[in-house]
BATILO-955872 format. One line per 3 residues: for each residue x, y, z of C-alpha. Coordinates in nm, 2 decimals, padded with zeros to 4 digits. Example, Ala and Ser with C-alpha at 12.3 -4.5 7.8 and 13.67 -1.06 7.14 Angstrom:
BEGIN
01.23 -00.45 00.78  01.37 -00.11 00.71
This chain:
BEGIN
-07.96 14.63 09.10  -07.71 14.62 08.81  -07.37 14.65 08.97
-07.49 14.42 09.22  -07.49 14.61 09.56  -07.76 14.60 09.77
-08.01 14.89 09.83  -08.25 14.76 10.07  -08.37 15.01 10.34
-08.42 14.93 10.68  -08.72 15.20 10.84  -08.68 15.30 11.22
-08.99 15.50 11.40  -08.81 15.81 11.58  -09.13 15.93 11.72
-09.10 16.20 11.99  -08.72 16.24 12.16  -08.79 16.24 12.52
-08.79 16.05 12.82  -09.09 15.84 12.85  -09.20 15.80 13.23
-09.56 15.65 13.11  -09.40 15.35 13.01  -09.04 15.36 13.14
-09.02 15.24 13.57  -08.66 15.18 13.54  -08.35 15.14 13.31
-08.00 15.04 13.37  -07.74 14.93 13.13  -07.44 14.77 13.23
-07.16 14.71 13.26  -07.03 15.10 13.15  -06.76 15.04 13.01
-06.82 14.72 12.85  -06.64 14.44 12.69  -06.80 14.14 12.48
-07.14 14.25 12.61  -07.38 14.48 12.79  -07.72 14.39 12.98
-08.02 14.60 12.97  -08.24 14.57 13.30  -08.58 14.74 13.22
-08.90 14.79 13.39  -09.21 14.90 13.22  -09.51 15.06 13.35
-09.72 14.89 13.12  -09.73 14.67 12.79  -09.60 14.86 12.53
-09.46 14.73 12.20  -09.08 14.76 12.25  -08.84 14.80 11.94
-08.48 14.88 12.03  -08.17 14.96 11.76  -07.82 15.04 11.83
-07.59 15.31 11.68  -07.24 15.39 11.66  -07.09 15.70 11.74
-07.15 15.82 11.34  -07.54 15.72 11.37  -07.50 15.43 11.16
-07.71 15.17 11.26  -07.54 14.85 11.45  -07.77 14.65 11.56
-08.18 14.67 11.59  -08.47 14.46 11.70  -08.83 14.42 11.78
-08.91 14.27 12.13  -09.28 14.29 12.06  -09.53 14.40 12.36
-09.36 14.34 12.67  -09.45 14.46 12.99  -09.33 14.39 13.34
-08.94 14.35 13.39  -08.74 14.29 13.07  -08.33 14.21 13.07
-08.15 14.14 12.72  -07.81 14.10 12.67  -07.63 14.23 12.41
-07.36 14.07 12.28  -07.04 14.33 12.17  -06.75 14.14 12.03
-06.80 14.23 11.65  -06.81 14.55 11.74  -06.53 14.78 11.73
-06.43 15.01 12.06  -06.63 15.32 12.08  -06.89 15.52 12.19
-07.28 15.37 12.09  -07.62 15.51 12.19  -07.88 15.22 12.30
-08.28 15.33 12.18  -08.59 15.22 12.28  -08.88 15.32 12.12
-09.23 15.22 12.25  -09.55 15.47 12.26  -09.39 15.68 11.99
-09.14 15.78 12.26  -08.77 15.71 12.26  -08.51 15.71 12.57
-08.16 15.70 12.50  -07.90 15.59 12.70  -07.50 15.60 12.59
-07.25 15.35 12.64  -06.84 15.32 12.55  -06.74 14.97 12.42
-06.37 14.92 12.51
């Protein structure tokens, strides 16, 4: 626009809040507390499209990303150090469900 800030929006499916036990076998995301980075160890039921964002303590938005159909057992790491300490809420959405897990960056 004209005084040159940028107003691009990023769109997130929500879907249903809720823990998904069709798709999710197993989560766990560590280590909790965490310092430069965190792993997520997840096992899915069956292929799903997986699409995953990251908030801060506010809601704002972090970090986000699309995985595409996975299925199977799935680790990422996620790498911290830009972010500042603080509490942050991990999503995954797949199935128009979303599970939520919390962790505290130190």
């Amino acid at each position: 626009n004209a005084c040159g800030s940028d107003t691009s929006v990023q769109t997130f499916y929500a879907g249903e809040i809720g823990y998904a036990e069709e798709w999710v076998g197993g989560l766990s995301l560590y280590p909790n507390p965490a310092q430069s980075r965190i792993t997520l160890d997840l096992e899915l039921n069956k292929a799903v499209a997986l699409q995953w964002r990251m908030v801060d303590a506010q809601g704002k938005t972090v970090m986000q990303g699309i995985e595409g159909r996975r299925s199977g057992n799935v680790r990422k790491e996620f790498e911290l150090q830009a972010l500042p300490s603080g509490i942050y809420r991990l999503m995954l959405v797949a199935d128009g469900k979303v599970v939520t897990r919390s962790f505290v960056k130190l």
